[in-house]
Backbone as JSON Lines, residues from 0, in Angstrom:
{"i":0,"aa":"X","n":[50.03,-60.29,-106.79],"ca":[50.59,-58.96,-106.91],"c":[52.04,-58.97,-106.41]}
{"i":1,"aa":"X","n":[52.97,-58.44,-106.95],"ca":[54.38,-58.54,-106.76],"c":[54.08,-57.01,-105.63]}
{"i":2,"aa":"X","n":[55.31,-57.94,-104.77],"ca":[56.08,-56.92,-103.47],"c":[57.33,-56.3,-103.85]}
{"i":3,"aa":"X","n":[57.09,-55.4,-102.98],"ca":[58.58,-54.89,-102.91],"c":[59.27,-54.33,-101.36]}
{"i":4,"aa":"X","n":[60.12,-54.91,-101.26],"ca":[60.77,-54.37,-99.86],"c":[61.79,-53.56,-100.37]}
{"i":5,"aa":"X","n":[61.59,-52.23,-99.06],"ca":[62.53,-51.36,-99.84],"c":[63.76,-51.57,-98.15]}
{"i":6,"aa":"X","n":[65.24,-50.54,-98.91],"ca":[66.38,-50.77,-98.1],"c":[66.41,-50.57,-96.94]}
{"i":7,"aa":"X","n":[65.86,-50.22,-96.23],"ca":[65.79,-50.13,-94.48],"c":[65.13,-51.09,-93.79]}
{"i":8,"aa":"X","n":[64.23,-52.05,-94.42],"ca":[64.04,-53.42,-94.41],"c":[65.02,-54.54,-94.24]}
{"i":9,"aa":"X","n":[65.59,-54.52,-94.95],"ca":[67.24,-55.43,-95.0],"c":[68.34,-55.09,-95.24]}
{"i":10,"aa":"X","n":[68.74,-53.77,-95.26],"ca":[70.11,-53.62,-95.62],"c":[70.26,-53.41,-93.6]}
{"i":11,"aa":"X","n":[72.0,-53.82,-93.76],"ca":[72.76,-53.59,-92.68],"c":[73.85,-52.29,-93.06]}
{"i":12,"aa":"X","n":[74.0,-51.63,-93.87],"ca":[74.35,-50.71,-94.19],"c":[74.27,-49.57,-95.02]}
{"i":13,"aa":"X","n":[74.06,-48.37,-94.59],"ca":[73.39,-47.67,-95.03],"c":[74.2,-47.1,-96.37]}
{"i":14,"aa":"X","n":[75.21,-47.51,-96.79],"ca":[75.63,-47.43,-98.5],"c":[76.12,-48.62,-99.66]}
{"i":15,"aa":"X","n":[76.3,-49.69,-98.12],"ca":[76.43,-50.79,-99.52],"c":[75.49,-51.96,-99.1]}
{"i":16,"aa":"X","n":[75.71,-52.74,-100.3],"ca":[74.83,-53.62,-100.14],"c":[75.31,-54.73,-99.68]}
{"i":17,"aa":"X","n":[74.31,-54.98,-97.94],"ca":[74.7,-55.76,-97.11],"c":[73.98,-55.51,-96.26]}
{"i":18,"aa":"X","n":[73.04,-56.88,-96.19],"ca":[72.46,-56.86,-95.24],"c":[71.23,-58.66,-95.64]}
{"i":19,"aa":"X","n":[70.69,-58.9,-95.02],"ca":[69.77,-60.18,-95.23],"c":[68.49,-59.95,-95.07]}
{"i":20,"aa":"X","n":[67.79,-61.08,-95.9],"ca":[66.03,-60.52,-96.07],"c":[65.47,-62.3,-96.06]}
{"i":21,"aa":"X","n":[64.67,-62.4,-95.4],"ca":[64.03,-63.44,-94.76],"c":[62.22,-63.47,-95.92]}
{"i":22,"aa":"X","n":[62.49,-63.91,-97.19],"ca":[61.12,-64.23,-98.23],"c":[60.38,-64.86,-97.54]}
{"i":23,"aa":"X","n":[59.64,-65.28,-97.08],"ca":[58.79,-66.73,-96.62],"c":[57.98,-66.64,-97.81]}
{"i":24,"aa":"X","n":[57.32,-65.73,-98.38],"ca":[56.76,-66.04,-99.79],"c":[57.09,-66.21,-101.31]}
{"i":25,"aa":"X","n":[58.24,-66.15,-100.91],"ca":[59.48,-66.67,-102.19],"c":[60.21,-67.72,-101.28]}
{"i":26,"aa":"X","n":[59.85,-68.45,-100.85],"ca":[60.83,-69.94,-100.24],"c":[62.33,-69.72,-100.28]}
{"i":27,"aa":"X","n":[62.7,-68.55,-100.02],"ca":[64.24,-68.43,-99.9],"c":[64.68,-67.15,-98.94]}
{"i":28,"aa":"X","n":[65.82,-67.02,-98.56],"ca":[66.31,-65.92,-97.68],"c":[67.8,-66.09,-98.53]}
{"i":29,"aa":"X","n":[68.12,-64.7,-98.49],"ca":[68.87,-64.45,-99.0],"c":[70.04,-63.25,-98.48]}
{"i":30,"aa":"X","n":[71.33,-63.23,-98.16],"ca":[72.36,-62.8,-97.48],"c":[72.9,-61.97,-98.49]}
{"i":31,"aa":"X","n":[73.57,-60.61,-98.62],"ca":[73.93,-59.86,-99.46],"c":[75.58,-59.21,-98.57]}
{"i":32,"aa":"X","n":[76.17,-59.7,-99.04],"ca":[77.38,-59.8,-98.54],"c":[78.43,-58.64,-99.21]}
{"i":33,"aa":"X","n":[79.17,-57.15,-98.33],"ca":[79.55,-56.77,-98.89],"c":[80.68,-56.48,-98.05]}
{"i":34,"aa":"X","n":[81.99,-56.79,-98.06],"ca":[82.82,-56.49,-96.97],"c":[84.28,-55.81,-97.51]}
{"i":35,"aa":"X","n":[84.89,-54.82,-96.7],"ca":[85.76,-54.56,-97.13],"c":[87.08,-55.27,-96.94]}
{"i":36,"aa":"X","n":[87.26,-55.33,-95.84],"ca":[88.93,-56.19,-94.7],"c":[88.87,-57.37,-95.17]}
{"i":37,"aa":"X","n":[90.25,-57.87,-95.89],"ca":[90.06,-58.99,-95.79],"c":[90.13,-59.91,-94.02]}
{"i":38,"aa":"X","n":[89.45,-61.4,-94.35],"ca":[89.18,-62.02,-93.06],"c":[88.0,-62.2,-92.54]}
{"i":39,"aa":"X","n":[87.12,-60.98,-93.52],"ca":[85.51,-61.18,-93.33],"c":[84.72,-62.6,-93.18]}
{"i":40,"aa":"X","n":[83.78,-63.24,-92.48],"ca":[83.19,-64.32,-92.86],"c":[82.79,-64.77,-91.52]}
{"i":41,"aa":"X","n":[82.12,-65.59,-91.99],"ca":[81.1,-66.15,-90.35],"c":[82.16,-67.41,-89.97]}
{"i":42,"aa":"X","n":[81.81,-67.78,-88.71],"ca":[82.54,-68.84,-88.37],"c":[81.71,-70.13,-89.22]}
{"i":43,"aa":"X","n":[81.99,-71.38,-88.77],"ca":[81.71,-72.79,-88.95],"c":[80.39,-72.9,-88.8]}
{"i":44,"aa":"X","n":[79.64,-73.18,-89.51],"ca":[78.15,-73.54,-89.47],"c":[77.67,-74.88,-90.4]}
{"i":45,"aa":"X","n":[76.48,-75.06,-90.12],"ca":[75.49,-75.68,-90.87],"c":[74.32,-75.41,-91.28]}
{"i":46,"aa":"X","n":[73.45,-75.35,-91.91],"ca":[71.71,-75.28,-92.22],"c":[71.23,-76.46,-92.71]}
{"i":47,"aa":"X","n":[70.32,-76.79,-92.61],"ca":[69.36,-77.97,-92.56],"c":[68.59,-77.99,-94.15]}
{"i":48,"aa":"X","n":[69.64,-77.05,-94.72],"ca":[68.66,-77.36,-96.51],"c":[70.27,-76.49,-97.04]}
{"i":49,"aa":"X","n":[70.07,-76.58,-98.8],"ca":[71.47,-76.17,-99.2],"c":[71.5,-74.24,-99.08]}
{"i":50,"aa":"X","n":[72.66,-73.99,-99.49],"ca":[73.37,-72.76,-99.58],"c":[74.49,-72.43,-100.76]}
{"i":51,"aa":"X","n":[74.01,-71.52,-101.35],"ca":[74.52,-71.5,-103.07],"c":[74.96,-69.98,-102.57]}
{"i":52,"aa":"X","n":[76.63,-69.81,-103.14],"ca":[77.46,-68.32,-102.73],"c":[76.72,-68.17,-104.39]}
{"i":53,"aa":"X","n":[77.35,-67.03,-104.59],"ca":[77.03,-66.52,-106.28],"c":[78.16,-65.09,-105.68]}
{"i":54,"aa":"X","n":[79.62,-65.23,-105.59],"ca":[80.84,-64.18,-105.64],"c":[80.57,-63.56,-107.13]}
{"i":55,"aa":"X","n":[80.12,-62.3,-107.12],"ca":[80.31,-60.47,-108.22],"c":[81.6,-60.65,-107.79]}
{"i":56,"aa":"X","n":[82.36,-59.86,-106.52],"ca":[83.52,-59.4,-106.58],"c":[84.61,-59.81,-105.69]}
{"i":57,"aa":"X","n":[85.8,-59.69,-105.8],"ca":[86.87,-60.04,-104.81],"c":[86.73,-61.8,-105.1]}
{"i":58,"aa":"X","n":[87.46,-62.68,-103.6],"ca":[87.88,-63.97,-103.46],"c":[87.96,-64.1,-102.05]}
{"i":59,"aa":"X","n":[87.43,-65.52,-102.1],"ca":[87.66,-65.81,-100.02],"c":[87.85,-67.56,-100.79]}
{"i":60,"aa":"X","n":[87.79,-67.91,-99.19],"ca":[88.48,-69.11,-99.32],"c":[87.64,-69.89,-98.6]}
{"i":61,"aa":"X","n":[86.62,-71.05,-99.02],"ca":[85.45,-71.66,-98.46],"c":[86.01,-72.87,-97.98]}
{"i":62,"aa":"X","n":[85.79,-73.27,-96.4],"ca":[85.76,-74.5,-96.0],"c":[84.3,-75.43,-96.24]}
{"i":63,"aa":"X","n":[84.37,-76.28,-96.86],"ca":[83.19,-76.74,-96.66],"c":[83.53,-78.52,-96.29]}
{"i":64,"aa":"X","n":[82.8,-78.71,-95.55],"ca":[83.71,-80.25,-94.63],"c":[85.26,-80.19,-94.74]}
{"i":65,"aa":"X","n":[85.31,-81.5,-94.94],"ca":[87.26,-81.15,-95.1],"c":[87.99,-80.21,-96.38]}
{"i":66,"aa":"X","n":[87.43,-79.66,-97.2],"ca":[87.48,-79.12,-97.92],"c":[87.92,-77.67,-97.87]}
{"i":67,"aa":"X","n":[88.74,-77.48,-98.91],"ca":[88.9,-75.82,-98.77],"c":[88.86,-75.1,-99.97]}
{"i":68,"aa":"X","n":[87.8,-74.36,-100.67],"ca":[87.67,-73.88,-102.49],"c":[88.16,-72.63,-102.45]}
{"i":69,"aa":"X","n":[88.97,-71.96,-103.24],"ca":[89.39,-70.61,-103.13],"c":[88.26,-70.49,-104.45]}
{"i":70,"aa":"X","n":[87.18,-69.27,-104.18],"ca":[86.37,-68.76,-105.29],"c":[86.3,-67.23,-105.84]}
{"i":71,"aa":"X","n":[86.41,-66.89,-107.04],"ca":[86.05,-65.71,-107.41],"c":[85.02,-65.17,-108.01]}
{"i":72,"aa":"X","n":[85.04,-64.36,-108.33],"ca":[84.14,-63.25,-109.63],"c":[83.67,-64.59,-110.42]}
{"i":73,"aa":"X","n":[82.02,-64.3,-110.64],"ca":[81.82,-65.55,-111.21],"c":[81.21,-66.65,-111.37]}
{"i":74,"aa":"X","n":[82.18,-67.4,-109.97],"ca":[81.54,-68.31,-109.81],"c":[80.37,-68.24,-108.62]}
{"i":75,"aa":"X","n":[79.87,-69.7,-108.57],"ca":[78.88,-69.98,-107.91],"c":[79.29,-71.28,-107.69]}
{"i":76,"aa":"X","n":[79.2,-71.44,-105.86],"ca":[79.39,-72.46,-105.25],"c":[77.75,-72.88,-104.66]}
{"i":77,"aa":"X","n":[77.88,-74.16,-104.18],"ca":[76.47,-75.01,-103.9],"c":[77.24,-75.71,-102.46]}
{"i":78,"aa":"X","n":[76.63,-75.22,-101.49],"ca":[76.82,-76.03,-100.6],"c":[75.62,-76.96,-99.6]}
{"i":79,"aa":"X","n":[75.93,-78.48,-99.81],"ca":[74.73,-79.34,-99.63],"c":[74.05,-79.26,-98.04]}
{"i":80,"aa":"X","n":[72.84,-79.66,-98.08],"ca":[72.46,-79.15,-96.61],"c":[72.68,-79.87,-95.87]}
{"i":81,"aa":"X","n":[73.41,-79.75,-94.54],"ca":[73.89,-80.11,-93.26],"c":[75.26,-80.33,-93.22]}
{"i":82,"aa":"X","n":[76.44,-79.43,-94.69],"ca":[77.3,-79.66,-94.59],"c":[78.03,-78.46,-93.72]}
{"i":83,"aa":"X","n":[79.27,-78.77,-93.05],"ca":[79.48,-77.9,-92.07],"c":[79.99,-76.64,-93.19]}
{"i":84,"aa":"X","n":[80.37,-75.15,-93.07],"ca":[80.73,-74.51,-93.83],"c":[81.38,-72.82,-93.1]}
{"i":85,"aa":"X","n":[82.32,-72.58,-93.84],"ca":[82.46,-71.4,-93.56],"c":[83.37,-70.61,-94.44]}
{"i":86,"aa":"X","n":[83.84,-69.18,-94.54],"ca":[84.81,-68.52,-95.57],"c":[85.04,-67.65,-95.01]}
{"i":87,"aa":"X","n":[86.49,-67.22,-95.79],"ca":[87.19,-66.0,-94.94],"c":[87.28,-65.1,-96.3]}
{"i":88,"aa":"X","n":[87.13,-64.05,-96.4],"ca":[87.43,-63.1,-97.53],"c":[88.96,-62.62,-97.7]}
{"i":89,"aa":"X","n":[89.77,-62.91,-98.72],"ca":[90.81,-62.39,-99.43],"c":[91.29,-60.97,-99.32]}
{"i":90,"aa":"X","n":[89.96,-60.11,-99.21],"ca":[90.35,-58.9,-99.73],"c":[88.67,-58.57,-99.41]}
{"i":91,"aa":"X","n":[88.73,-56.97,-99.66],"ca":[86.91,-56.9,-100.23],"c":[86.55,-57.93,-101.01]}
{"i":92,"aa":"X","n":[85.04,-57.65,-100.96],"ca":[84.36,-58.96,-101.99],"c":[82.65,-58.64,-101.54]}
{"i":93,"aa":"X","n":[82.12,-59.1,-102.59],"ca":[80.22,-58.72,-102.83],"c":[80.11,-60.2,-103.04]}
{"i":94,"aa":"X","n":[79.12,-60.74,-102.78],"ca":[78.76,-61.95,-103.01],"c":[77.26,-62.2,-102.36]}
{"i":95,"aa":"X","n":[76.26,-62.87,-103.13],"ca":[74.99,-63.06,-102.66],"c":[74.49,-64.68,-101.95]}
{"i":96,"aa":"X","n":[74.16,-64.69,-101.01],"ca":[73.82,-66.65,-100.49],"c":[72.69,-66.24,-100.38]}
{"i":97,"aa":"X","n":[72.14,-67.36,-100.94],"ca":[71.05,-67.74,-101.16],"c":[70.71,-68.76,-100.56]}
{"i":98,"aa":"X","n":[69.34,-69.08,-99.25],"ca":[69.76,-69.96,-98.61],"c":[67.98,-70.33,-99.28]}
{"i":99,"aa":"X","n":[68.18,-71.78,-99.62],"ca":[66.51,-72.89,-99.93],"c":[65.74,-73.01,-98.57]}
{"i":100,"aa":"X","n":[65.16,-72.02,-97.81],"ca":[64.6,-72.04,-97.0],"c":[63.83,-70.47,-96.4]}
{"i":101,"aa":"X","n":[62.56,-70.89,-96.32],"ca":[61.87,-69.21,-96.27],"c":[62.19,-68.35,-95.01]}
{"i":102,"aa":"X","n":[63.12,-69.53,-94.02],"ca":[63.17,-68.56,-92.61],"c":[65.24,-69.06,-92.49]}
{"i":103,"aa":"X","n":[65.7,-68.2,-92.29],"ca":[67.17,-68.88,-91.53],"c":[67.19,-69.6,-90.82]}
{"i":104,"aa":"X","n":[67.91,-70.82,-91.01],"ca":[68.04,-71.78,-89.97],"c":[69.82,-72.63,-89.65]}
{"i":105,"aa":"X","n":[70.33,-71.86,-88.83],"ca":[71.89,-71.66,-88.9],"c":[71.89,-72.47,-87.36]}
{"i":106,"aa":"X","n":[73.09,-73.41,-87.39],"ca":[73.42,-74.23,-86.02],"c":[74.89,-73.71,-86.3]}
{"i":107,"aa":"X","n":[75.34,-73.33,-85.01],"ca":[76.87,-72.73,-85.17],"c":[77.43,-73.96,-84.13]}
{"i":108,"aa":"X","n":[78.84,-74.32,-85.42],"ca":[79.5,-74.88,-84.78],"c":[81.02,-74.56,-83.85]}
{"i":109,"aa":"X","n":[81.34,-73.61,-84.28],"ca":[82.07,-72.74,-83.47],"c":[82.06,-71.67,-82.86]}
């Protein structure tokens, strides 16, 4: 039988969409990212399985190891698991992560 979680479950804000939801019965958790300022973004991390952005709107600028991807509208980045990672937002921007794992599992490196 299909579920449904409704918005006071996972949203972090009560008009846009933003906020994270932890599946354990869909093998994924998933981050709904909606920010206005640019500069938005978590610091330096890792997870122990991959992490796929999927950017709707705006542009940030992804470190991932020595690396730095400027991404937009669009695309979809894949980032492999245990690589270090982080992004700063451009401007506003919506974007969904999708993390391959039914519970969060985040080691902060900064």
């Amino acid at each position: 039988m299909a579920r449904v979680y409704q918005r006071e479950d996972w949203a972090m804000h009560p008009t846009r969409q933003s906020g994270e939801w932890e599946g354990g019965e869909a093998n994924v958790t998933v981050i709904l990212h909606d920010s206005v300022d640019a500069g938005a973004g978590p610091r330096l991390h890792t997870h122990p399985y991959p992490e796929t952005f999927i950017i709707e709107e705006g542009r940030a600028v992804f470190t991932i190891g020595d690396e730095e991807i400027e991404a937009g509208p669009g695309q979809i980045l894949v980032v492999p698991a245990n690589a270090p990672h982080k992004f700063r937002t451009l401007g506003p921007m919506k974007s969904i992560h999708i993390h391959a794992s039914p519970k969060f599992d985040t080691r902060w490196l900064e």
